[in-house]
MDTraj code that builds the backbone (N, CA, C; nanometers):
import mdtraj as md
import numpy as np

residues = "UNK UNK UNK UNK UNK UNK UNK UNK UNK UNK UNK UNK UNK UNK UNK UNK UNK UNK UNK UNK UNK UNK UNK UNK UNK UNK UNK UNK UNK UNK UNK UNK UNK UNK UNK UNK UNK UNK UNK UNK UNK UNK UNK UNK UNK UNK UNK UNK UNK UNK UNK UNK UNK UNK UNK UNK UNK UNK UNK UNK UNK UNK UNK UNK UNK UNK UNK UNK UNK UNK UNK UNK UNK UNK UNK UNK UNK UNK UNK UNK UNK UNK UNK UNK UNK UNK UNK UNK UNK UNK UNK UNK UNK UNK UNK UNK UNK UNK UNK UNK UNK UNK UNK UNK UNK UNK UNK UNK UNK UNK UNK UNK UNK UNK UNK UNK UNK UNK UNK UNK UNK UNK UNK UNK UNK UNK UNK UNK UNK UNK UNK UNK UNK UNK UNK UNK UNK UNK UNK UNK UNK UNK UNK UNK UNK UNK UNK UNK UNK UNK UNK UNK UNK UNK UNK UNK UNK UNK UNK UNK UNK UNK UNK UNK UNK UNK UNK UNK UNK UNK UNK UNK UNK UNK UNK UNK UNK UNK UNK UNK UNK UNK UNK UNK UNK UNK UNK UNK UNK UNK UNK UNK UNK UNK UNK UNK UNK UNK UNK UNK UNK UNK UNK UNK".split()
xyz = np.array([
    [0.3427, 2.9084, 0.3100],
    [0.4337, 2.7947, 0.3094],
    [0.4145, 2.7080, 0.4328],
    [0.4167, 2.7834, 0.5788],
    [0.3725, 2.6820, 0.6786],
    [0.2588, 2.6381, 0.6801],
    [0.1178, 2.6937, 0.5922],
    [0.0230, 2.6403, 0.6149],
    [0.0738, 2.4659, 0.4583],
    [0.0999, 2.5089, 0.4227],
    [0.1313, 2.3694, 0.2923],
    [0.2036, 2.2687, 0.3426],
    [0.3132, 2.3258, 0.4331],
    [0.3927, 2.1963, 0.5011],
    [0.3154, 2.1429, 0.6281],
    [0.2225, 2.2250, 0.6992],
    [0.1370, 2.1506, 0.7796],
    [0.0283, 2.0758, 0.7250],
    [-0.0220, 2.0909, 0.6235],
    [-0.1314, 1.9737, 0.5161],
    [-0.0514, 1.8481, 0.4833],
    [0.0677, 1.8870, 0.4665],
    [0.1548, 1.8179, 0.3790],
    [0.1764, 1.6546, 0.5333],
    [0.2210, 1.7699, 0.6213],
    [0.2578, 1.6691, 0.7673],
    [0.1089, 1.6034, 0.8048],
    [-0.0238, 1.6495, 0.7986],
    [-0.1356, 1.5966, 0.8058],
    [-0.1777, 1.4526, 0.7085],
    [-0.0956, 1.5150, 0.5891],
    [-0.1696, 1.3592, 0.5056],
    [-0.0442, 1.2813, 0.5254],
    [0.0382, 1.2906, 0.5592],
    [0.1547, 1.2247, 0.5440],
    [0.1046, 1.0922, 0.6778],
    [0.0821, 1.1631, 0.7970],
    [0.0242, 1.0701, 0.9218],
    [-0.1321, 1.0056, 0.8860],
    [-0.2006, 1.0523, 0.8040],
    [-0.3341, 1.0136, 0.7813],
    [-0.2993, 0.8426, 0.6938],
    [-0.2386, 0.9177, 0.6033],
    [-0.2006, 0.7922, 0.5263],
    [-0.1245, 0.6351, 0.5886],
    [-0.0303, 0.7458, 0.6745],
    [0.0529, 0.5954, 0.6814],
    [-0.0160, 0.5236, 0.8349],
    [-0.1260, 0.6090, 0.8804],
    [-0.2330, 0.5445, 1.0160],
    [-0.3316, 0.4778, 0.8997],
    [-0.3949, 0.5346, 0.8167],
    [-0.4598, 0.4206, 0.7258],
    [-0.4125, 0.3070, 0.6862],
    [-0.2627, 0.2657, 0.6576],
    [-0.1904, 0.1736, 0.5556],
    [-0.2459, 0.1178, 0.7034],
    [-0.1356, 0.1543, 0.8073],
    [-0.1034, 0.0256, 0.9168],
    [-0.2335, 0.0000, 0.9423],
    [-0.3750, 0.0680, 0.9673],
    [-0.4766, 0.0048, 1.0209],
    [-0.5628, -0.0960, 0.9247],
    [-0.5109, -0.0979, 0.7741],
    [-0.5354, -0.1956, 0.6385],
    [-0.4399, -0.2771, 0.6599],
    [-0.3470, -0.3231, 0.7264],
    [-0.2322, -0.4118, 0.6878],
    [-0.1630, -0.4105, 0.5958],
    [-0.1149, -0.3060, 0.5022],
    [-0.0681, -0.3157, 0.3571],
    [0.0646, -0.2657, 0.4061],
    [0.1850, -0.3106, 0.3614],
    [0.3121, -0.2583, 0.2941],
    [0.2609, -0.1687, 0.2283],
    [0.4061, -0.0650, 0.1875],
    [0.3901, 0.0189, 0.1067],
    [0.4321, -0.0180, -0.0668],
    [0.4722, -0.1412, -0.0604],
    [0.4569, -0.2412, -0.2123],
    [0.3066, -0.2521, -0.2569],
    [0.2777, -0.3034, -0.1527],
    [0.1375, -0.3960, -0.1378],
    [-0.0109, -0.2457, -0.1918],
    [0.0320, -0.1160, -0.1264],
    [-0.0151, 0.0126, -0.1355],
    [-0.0084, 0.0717, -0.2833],
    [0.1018, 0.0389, -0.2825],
    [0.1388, 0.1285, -0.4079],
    [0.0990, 0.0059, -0.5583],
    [0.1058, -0.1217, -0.5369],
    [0.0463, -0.2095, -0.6118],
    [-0.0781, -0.1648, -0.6614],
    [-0.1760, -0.2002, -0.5458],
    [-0.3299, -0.1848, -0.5652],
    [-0.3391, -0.0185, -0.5892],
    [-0.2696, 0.0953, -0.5628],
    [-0.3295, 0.2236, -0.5905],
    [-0.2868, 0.2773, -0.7301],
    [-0.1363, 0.1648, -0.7615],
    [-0.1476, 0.2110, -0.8898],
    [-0.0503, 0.3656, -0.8912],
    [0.0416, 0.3639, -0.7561],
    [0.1348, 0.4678, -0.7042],
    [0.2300, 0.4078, -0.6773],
    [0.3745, 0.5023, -0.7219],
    [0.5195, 0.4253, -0.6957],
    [0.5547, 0.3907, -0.5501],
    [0.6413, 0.3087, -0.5180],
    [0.6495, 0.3169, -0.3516],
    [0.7612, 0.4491, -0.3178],
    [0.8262, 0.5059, -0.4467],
    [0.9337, 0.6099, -0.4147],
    [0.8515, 0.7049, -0.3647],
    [0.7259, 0.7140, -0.4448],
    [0.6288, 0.8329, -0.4136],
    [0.5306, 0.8171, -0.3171],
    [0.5220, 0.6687, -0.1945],
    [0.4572, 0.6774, -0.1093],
    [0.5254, 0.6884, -0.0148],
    [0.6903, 0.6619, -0.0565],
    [0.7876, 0.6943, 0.0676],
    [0.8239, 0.8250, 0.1095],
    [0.7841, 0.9415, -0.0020],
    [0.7522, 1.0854, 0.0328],
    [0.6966, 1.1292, 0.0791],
    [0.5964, 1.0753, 0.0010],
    [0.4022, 1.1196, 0.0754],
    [0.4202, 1.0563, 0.2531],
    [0.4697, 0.9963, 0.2989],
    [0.4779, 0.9488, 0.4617],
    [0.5857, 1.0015, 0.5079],
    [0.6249, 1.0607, 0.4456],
    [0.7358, 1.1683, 0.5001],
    [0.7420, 1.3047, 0.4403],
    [0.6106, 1.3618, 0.4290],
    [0.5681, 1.4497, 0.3841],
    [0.6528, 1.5574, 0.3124],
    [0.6493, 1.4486, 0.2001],
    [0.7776, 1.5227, 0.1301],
    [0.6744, 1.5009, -0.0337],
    [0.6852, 1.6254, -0.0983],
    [0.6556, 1.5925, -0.3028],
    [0.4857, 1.6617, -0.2580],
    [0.3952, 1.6746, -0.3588],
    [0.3025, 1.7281, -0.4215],
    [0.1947, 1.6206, -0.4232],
    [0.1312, 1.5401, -0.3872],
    [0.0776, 1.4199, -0.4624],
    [-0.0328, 1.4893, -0.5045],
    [-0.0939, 1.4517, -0.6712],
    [-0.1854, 1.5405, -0.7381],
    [-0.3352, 1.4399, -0.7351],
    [-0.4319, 1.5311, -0.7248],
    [-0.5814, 1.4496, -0.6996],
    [-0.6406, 1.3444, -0.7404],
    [-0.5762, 1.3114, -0.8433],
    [-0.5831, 1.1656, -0.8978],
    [-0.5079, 1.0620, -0.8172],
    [-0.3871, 1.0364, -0.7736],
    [-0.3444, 0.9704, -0.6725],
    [-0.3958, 0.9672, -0.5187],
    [-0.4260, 1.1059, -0.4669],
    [-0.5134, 1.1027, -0.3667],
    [-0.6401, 1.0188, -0.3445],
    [-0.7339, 1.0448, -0.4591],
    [-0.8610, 0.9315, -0.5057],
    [-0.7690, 0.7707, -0.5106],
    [-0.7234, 0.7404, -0.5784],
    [-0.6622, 0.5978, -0.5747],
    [-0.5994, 0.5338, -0.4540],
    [-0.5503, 0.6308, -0.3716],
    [-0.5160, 0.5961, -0.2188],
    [-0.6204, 0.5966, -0.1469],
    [-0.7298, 0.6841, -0.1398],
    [-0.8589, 0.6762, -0.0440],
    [-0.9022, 0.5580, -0.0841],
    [-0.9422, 0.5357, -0.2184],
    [-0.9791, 0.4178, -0.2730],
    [-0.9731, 0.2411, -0.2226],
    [-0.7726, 0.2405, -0.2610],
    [-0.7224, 0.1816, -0.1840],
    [-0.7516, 0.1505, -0.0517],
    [-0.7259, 0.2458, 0.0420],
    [-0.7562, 0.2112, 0.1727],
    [-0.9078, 0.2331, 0.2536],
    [-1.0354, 0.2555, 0.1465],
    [-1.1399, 0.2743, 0.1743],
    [-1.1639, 0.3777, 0.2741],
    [-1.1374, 0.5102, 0.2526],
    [-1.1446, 0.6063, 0.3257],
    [-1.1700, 0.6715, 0.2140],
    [-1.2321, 0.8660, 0.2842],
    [-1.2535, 0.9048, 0.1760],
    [-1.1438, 1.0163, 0.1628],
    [-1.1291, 1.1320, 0.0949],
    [-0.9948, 1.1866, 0.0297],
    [-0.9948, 1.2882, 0.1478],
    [-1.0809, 1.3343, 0.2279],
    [-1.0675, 1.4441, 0.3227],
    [-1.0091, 1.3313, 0.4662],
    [-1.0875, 1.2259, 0.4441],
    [-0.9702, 1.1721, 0.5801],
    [-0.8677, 1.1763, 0.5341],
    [-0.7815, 1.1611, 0.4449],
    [-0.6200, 1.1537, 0.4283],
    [-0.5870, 1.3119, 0.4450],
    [-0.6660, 1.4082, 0.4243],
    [-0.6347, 1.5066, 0.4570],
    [-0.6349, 1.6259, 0.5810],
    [-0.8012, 1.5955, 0.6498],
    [-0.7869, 1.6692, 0.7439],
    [-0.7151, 1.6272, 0.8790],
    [-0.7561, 1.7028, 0.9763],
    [-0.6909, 1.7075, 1.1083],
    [-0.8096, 1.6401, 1.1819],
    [-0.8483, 1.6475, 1.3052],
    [-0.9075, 1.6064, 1.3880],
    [-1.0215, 1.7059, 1.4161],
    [-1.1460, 1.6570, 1.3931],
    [-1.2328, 1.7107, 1.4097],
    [-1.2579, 1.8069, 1.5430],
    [-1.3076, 1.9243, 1.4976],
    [-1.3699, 2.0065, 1.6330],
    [-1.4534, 2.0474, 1.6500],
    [-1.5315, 2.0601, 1.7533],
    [-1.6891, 2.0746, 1.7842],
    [-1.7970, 2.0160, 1.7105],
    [-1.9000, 2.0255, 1.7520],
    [-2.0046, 1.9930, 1.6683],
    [-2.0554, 2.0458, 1.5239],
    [-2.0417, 2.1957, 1.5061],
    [-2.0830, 2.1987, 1.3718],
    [-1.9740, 2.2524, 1.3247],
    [-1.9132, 2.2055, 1.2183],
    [-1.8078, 2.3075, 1.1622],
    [-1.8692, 2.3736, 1.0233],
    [-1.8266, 2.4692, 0.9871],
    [-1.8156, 2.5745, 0.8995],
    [-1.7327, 2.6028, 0.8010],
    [-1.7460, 2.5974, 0.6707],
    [-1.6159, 2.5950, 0.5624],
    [-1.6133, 2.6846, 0.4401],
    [-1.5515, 2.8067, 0.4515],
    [-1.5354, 2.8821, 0.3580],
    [-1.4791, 2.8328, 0.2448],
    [-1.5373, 2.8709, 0.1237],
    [-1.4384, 2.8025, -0.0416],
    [-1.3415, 2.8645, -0.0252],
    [-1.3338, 2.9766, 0.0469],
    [-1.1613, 3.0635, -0.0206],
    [-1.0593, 2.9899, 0.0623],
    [-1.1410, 2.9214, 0.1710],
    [-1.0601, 2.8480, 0.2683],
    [-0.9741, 2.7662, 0.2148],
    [-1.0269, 2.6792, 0.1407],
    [-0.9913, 2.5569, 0.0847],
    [-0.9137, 2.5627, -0.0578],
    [-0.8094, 2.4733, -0.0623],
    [-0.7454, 2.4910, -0.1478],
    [-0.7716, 2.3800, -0.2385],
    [-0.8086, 2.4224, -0.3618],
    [-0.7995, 2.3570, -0.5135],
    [-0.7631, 2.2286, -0.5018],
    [-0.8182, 2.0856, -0.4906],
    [-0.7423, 1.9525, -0.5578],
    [-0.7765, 1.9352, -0.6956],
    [-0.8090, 2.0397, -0.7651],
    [-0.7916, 1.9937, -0.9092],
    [-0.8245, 2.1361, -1.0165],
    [-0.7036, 2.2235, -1.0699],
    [-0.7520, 2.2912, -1.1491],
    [-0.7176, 2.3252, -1.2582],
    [-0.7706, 2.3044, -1.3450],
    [-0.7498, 2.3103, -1.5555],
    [-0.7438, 2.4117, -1.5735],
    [-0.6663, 2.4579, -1.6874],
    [-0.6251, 2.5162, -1.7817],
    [-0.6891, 2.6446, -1.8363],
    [-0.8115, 2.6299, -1.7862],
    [-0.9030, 2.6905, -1.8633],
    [-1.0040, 2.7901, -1.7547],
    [-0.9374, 2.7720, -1.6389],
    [-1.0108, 2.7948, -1.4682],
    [-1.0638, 2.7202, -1.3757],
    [-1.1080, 2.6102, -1.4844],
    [-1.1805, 2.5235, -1.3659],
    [-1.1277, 2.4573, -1.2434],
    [-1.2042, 2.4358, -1.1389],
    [-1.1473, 2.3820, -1.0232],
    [-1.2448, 2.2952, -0.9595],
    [-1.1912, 2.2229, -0.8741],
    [-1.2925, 2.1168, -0.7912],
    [-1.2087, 2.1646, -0.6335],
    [-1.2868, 2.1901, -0.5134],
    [-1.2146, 2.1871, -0.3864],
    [-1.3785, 2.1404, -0.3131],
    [-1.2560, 2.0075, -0.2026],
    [-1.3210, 1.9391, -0.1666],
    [-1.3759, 2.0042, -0.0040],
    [-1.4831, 2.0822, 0.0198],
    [-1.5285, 2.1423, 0.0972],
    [-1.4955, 2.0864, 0.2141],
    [-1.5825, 1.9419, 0.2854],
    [-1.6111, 1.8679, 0.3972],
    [-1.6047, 1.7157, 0.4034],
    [-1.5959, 1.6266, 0.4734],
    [-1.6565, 1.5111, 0.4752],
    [-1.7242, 1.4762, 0.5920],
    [-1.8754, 1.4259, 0.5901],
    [-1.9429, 1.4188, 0.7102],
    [-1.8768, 1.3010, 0.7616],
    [-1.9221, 1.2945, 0.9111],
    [-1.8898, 1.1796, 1.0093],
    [-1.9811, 1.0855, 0.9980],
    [-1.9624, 0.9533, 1.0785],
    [-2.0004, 0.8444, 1.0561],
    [-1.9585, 0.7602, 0.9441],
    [-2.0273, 0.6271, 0.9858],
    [-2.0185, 0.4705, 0.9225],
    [-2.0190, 0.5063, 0.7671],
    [-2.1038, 0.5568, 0.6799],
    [-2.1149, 0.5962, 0.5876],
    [-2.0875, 0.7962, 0.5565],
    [-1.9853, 0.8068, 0.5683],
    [-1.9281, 0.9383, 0.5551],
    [-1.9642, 1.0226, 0.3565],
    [-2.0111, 1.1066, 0.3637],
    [-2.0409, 1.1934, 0.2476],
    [-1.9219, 1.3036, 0.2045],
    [-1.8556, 1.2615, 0.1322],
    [-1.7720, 1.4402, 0.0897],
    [-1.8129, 1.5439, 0.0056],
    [-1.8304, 1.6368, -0.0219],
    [-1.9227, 1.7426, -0.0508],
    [-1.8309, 1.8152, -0.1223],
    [-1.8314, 1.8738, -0.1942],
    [-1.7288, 1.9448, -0.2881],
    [-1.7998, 2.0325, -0.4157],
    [-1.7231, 2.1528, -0.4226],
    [-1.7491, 2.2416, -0.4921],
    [-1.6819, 2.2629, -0.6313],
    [-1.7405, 2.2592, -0.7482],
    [-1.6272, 2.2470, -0.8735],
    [-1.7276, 2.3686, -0.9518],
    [-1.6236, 2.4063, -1.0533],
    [-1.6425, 2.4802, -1.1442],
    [-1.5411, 2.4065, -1.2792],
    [-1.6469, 2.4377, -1.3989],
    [-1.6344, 2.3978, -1.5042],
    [-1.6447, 2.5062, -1.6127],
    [-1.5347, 2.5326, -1.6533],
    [-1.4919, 2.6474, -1.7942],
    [-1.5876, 2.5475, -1.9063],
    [-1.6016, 2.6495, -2.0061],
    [-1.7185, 2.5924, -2.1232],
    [-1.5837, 2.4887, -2.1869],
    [-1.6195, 2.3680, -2.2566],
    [-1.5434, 2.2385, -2.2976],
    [-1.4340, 2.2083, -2.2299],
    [-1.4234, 2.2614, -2.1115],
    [-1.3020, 2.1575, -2.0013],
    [-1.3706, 2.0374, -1.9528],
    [-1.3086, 1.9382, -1.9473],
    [-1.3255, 1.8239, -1.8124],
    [-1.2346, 1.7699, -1.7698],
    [-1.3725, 1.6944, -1.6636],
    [-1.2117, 1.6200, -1.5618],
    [-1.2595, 1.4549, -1.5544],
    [-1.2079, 1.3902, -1.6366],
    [-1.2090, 1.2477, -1.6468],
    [-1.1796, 1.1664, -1.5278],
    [-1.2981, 1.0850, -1.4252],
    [-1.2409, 1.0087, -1.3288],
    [-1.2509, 0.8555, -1.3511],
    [-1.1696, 0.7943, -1.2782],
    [-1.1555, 0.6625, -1.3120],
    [-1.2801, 0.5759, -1.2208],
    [-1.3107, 0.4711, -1.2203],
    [-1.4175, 0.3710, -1.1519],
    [-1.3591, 0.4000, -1.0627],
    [-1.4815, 0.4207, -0.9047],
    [-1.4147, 0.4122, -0.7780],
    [-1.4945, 0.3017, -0.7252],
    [-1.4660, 0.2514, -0.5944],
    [-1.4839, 0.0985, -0.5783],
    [-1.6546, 0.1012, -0.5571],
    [-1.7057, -0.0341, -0.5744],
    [-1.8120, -0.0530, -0.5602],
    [-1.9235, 0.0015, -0.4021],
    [-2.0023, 0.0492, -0.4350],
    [-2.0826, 0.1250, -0.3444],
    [-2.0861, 0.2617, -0.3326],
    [-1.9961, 0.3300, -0.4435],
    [-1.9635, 0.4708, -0.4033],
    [-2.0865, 0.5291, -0.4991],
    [-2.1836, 0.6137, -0.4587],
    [-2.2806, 0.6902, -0.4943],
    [-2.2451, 0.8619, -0.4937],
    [-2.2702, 0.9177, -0.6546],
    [-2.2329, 1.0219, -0.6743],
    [-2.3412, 1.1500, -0.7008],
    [-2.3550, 1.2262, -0.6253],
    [-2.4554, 1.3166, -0.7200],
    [-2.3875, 1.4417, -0.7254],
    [-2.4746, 1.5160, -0.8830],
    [-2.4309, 1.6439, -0.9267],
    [-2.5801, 1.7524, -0.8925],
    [-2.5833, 1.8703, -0.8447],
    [-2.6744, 1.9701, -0.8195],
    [-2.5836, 2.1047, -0.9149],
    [-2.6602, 2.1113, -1.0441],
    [-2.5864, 2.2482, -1.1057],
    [-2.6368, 2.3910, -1.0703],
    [-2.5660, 2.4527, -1.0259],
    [-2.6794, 2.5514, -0.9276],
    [-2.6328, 2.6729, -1.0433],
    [-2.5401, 2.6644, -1.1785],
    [-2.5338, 2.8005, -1.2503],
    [-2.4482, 2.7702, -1.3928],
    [-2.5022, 2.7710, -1.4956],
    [-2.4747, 2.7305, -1.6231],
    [-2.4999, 2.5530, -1.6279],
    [-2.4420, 2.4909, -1.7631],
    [-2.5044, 2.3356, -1.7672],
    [-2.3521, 2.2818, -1.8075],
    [-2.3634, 2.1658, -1.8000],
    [-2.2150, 2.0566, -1.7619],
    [-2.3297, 1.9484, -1.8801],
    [-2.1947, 1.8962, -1.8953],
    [-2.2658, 1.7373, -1.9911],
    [-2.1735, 1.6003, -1.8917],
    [-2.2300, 1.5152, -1.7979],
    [-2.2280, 1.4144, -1.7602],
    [-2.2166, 1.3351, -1.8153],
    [-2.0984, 1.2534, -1.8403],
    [-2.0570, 1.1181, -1.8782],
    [-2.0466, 0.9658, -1.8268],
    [-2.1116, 0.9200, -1.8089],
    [-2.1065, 0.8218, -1.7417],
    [-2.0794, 0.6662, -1.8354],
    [-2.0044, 0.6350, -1.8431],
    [-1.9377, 0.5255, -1.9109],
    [-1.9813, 0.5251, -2.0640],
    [-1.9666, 0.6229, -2.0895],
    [-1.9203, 0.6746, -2.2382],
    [-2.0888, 0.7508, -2.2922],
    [-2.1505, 0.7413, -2.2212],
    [-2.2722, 0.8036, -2.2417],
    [-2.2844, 0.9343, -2.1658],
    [-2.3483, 1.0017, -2.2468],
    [-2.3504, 1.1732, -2.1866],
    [-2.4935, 1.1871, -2.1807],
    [-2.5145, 1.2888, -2.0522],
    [-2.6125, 1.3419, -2.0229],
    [-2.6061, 1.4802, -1.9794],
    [-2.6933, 1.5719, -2.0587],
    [-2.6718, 1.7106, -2.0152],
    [-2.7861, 1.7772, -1.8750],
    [-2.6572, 1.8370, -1.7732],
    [-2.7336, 1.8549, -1.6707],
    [-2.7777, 2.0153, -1.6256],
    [-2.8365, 2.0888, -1.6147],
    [-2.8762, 2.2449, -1.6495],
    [-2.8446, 2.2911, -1.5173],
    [-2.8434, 2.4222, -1.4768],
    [-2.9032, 2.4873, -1.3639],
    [-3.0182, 2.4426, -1.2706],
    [-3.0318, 2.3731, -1.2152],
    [-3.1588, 2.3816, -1.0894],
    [-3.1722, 2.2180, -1.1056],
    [-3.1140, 2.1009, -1.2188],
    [-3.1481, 1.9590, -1.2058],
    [-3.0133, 1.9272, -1.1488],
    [-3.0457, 1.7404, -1.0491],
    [-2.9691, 1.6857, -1.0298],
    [-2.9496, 1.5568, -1.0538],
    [-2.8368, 1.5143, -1.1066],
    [-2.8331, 1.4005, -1.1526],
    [-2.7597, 1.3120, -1.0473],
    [-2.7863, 1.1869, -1.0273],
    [-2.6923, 1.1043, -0.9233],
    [-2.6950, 0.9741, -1.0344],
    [-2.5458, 0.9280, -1.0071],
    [-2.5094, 0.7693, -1.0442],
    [-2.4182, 0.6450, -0.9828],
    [-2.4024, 0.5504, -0.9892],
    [-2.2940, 0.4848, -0.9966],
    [-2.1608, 0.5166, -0.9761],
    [-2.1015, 0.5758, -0.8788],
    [-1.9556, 0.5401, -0.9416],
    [-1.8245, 0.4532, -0.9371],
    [-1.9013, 0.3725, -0.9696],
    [-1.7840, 0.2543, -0.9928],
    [-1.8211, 0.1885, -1.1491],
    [-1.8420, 0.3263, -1.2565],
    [-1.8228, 0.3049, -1.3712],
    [-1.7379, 0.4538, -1.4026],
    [-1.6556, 0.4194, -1.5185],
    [-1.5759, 0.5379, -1.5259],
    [-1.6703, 0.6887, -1.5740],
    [-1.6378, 0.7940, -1.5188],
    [-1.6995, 0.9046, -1.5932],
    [-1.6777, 1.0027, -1.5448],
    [-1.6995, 1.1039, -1.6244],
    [-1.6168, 1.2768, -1.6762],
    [-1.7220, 1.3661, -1.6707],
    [-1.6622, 1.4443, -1.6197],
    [-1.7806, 1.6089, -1.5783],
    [-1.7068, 1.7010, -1.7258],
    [-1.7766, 1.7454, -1.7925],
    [-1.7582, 1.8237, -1.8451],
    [-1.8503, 1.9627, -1.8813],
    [-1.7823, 2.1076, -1.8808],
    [-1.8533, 2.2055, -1.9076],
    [-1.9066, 2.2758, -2.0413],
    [-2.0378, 2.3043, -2.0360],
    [-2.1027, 2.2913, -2.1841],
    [-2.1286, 2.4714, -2.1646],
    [-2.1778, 2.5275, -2.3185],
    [-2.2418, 2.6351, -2.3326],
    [-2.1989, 2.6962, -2.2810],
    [-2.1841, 2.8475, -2.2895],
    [-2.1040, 2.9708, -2.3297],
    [-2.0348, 3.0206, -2.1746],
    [-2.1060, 2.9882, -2.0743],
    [-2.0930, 3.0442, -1.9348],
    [-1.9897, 2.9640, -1.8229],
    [-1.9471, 2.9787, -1.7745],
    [-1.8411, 2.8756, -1.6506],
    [-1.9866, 2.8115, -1.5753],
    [-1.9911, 2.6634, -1.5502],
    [-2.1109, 2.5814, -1.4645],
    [-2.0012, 2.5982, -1.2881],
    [-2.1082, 2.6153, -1.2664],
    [-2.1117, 2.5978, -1.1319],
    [-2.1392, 2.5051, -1.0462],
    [-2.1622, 2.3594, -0.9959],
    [-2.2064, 2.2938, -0.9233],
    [-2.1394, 2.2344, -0.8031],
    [-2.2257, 2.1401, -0.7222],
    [-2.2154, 2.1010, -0.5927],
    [-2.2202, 1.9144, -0.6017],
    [-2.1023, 1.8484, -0.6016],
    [-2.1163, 1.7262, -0.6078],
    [-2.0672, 1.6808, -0.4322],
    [-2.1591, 1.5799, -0.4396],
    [-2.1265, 1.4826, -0.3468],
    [-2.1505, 1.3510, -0.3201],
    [-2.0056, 1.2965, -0.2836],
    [-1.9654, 1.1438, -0.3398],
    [-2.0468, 1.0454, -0.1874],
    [-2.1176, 0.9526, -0.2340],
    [-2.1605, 0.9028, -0.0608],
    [-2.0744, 0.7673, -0.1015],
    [-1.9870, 0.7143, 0.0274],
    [-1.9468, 0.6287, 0.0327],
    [-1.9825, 0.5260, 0.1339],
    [-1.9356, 0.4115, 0.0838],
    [-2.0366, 0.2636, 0.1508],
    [-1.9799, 0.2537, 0.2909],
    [-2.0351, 0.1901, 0.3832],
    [-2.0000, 0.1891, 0.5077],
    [-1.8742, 0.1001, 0.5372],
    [-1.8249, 0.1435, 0.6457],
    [-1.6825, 0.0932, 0.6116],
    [-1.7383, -0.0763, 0.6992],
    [-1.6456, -0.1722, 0.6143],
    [-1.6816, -0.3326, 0.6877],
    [-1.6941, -0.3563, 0.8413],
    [-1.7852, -0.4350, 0.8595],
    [-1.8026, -0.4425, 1.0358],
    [-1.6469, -0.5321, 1.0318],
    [-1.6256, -0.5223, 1.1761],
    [-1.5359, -0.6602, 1.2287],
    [-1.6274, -0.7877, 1.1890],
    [-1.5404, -0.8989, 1.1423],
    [-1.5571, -1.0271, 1.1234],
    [-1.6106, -1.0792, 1.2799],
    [-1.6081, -1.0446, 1.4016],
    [-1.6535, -1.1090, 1.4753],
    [-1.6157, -1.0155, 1.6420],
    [-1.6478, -1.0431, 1.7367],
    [-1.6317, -0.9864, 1.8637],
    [-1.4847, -0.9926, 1.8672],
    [-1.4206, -1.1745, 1.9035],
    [-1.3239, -1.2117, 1.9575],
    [-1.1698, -1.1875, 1.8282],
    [-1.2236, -1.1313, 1.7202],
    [-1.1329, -1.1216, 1.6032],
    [-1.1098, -0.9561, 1.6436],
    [-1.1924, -0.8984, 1.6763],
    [-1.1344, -0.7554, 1.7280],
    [-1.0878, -0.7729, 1.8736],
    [-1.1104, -0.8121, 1.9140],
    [-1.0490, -0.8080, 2.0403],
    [-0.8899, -0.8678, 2.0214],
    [-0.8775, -0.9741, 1.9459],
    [-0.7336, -0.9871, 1.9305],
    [-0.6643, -0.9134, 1.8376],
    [-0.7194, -0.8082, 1.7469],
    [-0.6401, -0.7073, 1.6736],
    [-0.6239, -0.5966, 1.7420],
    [-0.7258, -0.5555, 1.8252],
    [-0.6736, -0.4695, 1.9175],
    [-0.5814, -0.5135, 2.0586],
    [-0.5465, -0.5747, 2.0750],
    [-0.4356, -0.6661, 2.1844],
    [-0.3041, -0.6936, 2.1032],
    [-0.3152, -0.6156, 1.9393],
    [-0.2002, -0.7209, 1.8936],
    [-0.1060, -0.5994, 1.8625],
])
top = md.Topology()
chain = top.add_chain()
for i, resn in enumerate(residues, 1):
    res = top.add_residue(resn, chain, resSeq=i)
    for name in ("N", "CA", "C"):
        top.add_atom(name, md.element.get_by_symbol(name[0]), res)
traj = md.Trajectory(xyz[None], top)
């Protein structure tokens, strides 16, 4: 329980240091993410559940990726991440789960994530904004890849990468639970408009 209410107090400050460093109200937030403002007035007061689909639409939103709204402050140089560590942002009915391992540092940050797919479960995602590059590595049984209404079946040992800022669904094929390793690369976050335009946002 204290480890859930300390995640809980982590995204709660992640989020509402993202809004203010985007300029958005929490109207203006909850507009574009497509989230109530009752339920962003929780989430910043780390209060309610918010489920992985809203998480994606807020990173989205504020062009970050879903582990900045979540982790803490980085330590040392290499870190290390057990799966049992990490807790589930997404799991069906049927076993499957997605937990989002890491996100590397820097301008263009990578999140890395581990999912499992029960035979005919999926998990339908919506377009994420332009520049976001996705790949799948199936390292044990085969998944059928959807990518804007077209499927492609991906096996043990191939990897497929696409687009994602067209809608599309992981789903698990043939008799065995798939195993794979996706990771989302996202576009670099915008330079400052100019020297003297940061210098007066940081003075302001």
């Amino acid at each position: 329980m204290a480890e859930t209410e300390a995640a809980l107090r982590t995204l709660a400050h992640n989020v509402r240091s993202a809004r203010t460093r985007a300029g958005l109200s929490l109207d203006e937030l909850g507009r574009r993410a497509r989230v109530s403002k009752g339920a962003l007035v929780g989430l910043e007061k780390a209060q309610g559940n918010p489920n992985f689909a809203t998480l994606v639409r807020l990173a989205d939103t504020l062009g970050v990726s879903v582990s900045a709204l979540m982790e803490g402050p980085a330590e040392g140089r290499v870190r290390v991440v057990s799966a049992d560590a990490v807790m589930p942002l997404w799991a069906g009915e049927r076993g499957s789960e997605a937990r989002l391992m890491l996100t590397t540092s820097g301008p263009a940050p990578v999140e890395v994530w581990r999912w499992r797919l029960a035979p005919g479960e999926e998990y339908p995602s919506h377009p994420h904004q332009a520049g976001v590059v996705e790949t799948v590595s199936v390292t044990a049984g085969h998944m059928v890849l959807v990518v804007d209404g077209v499927e492609h079946p991906v096996r043990a040992g191939q990897t497929a990468t696409f687009d994602g800022d067209a809608p599309h669904t992981y789903r698990g094929a043939g008799d065995e639970t798939c195993h794979l390793i996706m990771t989302v690369h996202l576009p670099p976050a915008p330079a400052p408009a100019s020297t003297s335009a940061s210098v007066s946002a940081s003075a302001s």
